[in-house]
N, C-alpha and C positions, 0 to 999 in steps of 0.2 A: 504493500500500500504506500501510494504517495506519503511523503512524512506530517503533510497539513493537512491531508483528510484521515480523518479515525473516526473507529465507531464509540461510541460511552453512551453504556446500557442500551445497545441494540441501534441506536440513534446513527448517521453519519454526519460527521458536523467537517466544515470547512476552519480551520483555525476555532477558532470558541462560538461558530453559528451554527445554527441547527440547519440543514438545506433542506431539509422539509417545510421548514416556516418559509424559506427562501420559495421555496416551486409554491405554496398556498398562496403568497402574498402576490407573487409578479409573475404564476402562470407558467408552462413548460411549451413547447422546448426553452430549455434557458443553461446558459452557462456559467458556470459560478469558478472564476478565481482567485486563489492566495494570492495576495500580490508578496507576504514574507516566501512562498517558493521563488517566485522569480530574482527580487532581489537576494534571495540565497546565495542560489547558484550564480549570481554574477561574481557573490563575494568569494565565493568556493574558488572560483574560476582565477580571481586573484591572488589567493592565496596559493593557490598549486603551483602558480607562475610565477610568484614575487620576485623569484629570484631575477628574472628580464621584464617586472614591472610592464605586464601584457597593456595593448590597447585595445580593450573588448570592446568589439562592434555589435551588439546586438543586429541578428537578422530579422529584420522589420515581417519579411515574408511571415514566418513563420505563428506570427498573431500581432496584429498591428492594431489592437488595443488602445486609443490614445492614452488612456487613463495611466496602462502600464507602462506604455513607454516613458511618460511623464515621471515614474517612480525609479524608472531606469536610468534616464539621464540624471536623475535628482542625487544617484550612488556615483555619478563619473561616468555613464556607459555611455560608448559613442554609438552608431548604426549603420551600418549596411543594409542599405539601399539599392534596390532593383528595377525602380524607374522612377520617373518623376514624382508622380503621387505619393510614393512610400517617403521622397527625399521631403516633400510639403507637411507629410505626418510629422516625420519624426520632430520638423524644426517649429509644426504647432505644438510639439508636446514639450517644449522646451531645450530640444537639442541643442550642444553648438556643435555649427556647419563644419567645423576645422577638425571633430571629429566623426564624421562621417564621408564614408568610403561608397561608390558607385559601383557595383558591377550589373554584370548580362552581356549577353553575345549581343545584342541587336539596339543598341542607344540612338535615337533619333535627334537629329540635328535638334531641335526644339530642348527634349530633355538633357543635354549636354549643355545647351546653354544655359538654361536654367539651373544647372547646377552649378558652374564657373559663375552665375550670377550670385549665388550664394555663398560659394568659397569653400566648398568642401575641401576636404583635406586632397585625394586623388581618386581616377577613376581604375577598376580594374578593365585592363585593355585585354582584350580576346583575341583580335585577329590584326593583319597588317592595314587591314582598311579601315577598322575604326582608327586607330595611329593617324591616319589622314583626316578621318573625318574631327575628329579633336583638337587637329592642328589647326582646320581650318576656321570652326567655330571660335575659338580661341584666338585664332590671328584677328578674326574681326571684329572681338572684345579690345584685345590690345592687351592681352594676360596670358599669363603661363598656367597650365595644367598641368598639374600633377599628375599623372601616369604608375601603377605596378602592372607588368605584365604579367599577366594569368598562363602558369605552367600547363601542361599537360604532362604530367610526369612516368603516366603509362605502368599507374599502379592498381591493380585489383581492388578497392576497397571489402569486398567479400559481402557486397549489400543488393538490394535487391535491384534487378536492373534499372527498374526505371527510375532509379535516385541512386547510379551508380556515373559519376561525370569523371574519372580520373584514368581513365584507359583511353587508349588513341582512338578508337575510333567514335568516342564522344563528339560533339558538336561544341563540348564548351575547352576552351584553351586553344594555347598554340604549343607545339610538341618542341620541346628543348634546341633542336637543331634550326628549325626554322624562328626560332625566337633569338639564337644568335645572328641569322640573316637580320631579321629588325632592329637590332643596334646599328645598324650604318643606316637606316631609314631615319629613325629616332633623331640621330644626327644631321640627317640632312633636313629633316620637317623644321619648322621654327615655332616658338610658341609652347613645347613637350618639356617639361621636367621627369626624367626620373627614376620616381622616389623609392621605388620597391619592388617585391615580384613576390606573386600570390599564387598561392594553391587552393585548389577545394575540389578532392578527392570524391566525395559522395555523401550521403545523409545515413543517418542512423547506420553509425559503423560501431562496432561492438570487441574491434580487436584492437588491444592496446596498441600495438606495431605497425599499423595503415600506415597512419599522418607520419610516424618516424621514417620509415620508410622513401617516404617522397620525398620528407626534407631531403634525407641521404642523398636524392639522387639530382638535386637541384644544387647543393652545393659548390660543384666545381663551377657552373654556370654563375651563381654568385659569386665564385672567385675570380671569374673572366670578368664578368660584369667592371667588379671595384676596381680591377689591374687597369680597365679602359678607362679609368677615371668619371666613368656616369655616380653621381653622387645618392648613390641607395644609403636609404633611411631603414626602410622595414623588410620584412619578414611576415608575410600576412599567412599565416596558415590554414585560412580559412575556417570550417565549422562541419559541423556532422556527426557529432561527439554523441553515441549510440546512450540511449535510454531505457529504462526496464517498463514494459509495457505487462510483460506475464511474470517477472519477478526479481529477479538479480540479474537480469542480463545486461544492463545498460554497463555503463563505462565506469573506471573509478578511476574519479576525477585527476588526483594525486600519483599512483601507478601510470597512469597516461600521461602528464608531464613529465614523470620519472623516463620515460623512453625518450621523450620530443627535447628534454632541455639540454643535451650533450649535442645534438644539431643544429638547433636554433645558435647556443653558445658558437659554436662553430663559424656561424655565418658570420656573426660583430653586429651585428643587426637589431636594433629595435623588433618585438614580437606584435605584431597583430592576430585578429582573430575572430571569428564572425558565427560567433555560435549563435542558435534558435531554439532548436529543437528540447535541447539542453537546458535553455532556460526557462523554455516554456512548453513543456510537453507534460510532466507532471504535475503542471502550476492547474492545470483546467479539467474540471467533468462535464461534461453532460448531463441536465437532468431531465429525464420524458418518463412522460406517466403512460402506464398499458391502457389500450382503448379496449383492447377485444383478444379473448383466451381464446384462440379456434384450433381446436384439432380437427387435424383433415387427414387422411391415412390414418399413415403410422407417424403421421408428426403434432408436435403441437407448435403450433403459433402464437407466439405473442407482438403482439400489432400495437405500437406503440406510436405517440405523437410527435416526435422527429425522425428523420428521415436521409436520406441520401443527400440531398441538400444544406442538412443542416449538416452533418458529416459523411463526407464523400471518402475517406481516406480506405475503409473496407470496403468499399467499390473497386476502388480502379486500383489498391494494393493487394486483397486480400488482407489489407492488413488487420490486428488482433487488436484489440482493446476489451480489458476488461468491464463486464455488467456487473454490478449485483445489488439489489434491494435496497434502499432505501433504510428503510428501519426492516431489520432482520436478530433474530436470536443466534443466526448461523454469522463466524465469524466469514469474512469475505474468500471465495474459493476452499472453503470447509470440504469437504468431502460427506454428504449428506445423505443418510441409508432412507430407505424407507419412500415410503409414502411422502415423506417431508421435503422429498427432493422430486424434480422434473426433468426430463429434456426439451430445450425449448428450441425452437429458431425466433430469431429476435430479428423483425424485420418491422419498415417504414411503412406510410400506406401512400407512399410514391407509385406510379403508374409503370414500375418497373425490375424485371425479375434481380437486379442485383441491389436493388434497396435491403440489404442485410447488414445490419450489424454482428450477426452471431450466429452459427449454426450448429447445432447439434449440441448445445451448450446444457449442461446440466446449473439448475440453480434452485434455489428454494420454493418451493412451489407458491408462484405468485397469482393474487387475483389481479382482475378488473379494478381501475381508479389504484391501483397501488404506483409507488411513483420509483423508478429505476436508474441507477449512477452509469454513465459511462467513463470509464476512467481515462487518463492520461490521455484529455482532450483539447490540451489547452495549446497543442501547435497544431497547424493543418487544419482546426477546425471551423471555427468564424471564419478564418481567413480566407478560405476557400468555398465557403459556404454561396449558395444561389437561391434564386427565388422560381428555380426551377418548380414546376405543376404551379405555381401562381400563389407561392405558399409564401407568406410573411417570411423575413430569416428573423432568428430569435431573439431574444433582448442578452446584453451581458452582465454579469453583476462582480464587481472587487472587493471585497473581503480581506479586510487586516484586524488581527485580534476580535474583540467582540462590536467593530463596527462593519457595516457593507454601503455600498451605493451604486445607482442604478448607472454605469459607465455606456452603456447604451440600449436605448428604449427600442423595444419591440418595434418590429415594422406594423403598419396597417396596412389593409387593402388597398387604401386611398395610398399609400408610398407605393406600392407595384406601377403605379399608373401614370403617378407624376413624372411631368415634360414631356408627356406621349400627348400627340391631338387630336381628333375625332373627324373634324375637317381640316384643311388650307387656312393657314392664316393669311398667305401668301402665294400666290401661281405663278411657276415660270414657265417658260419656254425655252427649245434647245437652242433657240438665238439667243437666248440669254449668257451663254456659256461662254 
């Protein structure tokens, strides 16, 4: 179990709040999190690293939260940023610009400027054509950008393919040899600092030795680098730092430095770092109540009020997130004899066969109107969340100690709709063009 949600006397509470009163009060689907996990694990994240005094980037991707971000920047976290929008969050939530980093293979003239408008620290560069397009926007500020290029280091992260970016034949990076050809580009562009060279291997990686790994093999490339006299600052490691979803599998934290800090040390490098998942994957649940017990076969159904929409991540990963009750006598994942236990499929009432949360799941045998946790919901969840079937997305709530607040209100029907129009406000024609 996450370390902020526990049960006392059967009860699950979020730090010292009942989430029962929580789903009575403001209605399900709804997500309820710690903001003490988040700002945790940033402090954990510095302490494992003290020794090179990290610059953690919070990955905005992974729950962009305003509320949270706000309590992140408030501990020193900078962010990483993945297009314009996320760079507008972080700097409403109080960021400052000088610690937040840009990456994405695909940056548009527009969002590049907009961020040289703001002063971010640098952008992670992917290919030889963004290097063009950077220089250009940039020349016609009349400023320098700050530039790390983004390795391809052509390491297996051992994670599931479709959040696996650190082997060549990825889309994201440039593969070490042709990333030496860009230094004499670098040098001929005008307008380019730069500052560093970034990795990011893959997501929910679970084996201490990945990340070390990479560095290892980006090294001499950082030693060609400095010999050319290009004035590198950091060492961005990127993020991906694996989490315990079914028990202890995630990472520890402290043994995973212990591999990475003999590499990093190596480079002379200031450490970056661009964790999410990490910080925010056991910070969040899901709470949805059962609409409807149906067995059909040999199966039983529980038909619950969020959905594929509201979390998509068991769709399109397979992936596991633990259920279980609300208020229960059974500790969480008990092993349950009898009658007192069930097999359930735990599924949305989305218009579509992969609306599953759970299958084949054994849990305590639950009624109708009873209200159900999804655990370690708090990355990939909102963030990714749609109004797919025309379904409100859900409200969010933060939680420190025994206060909460409402960080963002449920949608209405009426917000599905807004800025859509019913007629022309306006008629043109292809002369218009």
């Amino acid at each position: 179990m996450p370390e902020h949600f526990t049960y006392k006397n059967g009860q699950l509470y979020c730090e010292s709040v009942p989430v029962k009163a929580l789903a009575d009060k403001l209605g399900t689907p709804l997500y309820v999190y710690s903001q003490s996990h988040f700002t945790g694990q940033v402090e954990a994240i510095k302490q494992a690293f003290a020794e090179v005094d990290p610059l953690i980037c919070y990955s905005v991707k992974a729950n962009a939260c305003l509320g949270l971000l706000r309590a992140m920047a408030r501990v020193g976290c900078g962010f990483d940023a993945v297009s314009k929008g996320e760079i507008y969050r972080a700097l409403r939530a109080g960021a400052d610009s000088r610690m937040i980093v840009f990456a994405g293979v695909g940056k548009r003239d527009d969002e590049i400027d907009y961020a040289l408008e703001k002063g971010i620290l640098m952008f992670n560069v992917e290919s030889e054509s963004e290097l063009t397009a950077i220089s250009r926007v940039a020349a016609r500020r009349g400023v320098e950008a700050g530039i790390a290029l983004r390795l391809n280091p052509d390491v297996d992260p051992k994670t599931h393919k479709h959040i696996s970016t650190g082997k060549r034949e990825s889309k994201f990076g440039i593969d070490i040899e042709r990333a030496k050809a860009s230094l004499k580009r670098i040098r001929e562009l005008k307008n380019l600092r730069l500052k560093g060279v970034h990795l990011h291997i893959g997501s929910q990686i679970t084996e201490n030795d990945r990340h070390a790994e990479a560095i290892a093999k980006v090294v001499p490339f950082i030693k060609e680098v400095k010999a050319a006299d290009f004035p590198l600052e950091y060492i961005n490691v990127g993020g991906g730092y694996g989490i315990s979803y079914r028990g202890n599998e995630g990472l520890n934290i402290t043994e995973f430095a212990a591999k990475m800090l003999p590499h990093i040390r190596e480079t002379g490098l200031k450490m970056a770092c661009e964790p999410g998942r990490y910080v925010s994957g056991n910070g969040g649940i899901l709470l949805t109540r059962v609409i409807f017990d149906k067995p059909s076969g040999d199966k039983n159904f529980l038909i619950v009020d969020a959905a594929m929409n509201d979390l998509i991540r068991p769709a399109i990963y397979d992936a596991y997130h633990r259920i279980w009750p609300v208020q229960s006598e059974f500790a969480p994942d008990a092993e349950i004899a009898g009658d007192a236990g069930r097999v359930y499929d735990v599924v949305g009432p989305v218009c579509e066969s992969t609306d599953v949360f759970a299958k084949a799941r054994r849990l305590p045998a639950t009624a109708e109107g009873e209200l159900l946790a999804i655990f370690s919901a708090g990355a990939y969840g909102m963030a990714m969340s749609s109004t797919y079937n025309q379904r409100p997305r859900a409200a969010e709530v933060i939680v420190q100690g025994d206060k909460f607040w409402v960080a963002r209100e449920r949608e209405s029907i009426e917000d599905l709709i807004r800025g859509e129009r019913l007629t022309p406000r306006e008629v043109f024609s292809a002369a218009d063009l």
